[in-house]
C-alpha positions as CSV (number, residue, x, y, z in Angstrom):
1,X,11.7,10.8,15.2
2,X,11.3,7.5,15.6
3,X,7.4,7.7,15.8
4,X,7.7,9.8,12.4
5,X,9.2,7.2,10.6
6,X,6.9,4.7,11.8
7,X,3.7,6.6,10.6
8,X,5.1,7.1,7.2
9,X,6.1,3.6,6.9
10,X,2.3,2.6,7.8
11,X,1.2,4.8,5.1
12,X,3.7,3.4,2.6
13,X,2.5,-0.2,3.3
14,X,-0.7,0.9,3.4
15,X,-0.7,2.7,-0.1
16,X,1.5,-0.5,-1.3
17,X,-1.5,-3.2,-1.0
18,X,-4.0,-0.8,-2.3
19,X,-1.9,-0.6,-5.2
20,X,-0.9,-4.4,-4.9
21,X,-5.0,-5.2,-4.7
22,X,-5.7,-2.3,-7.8
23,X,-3.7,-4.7,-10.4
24,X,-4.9,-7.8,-9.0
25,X,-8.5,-6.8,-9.5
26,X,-7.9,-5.6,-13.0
27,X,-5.8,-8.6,-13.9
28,X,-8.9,-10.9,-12.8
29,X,-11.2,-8.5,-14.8
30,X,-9.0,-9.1,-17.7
């Protein structure tokens, strides 16, 4: 369980600073 909740936090942060670094490059586009 413990393992579970590990991976899914891994791929949360990891979709979080793709996101995060998505906005930043369009706001330096801008």
């Amino acid at each position: 369980m413990l393992q579970v909740d590990h991976c899914i936090m891994d791929g949360i942060k990891f979709e979080f600073n793709d996101i995060i670094s998505f906005y930043a490059k369009n706001d330096s586009e801008r």
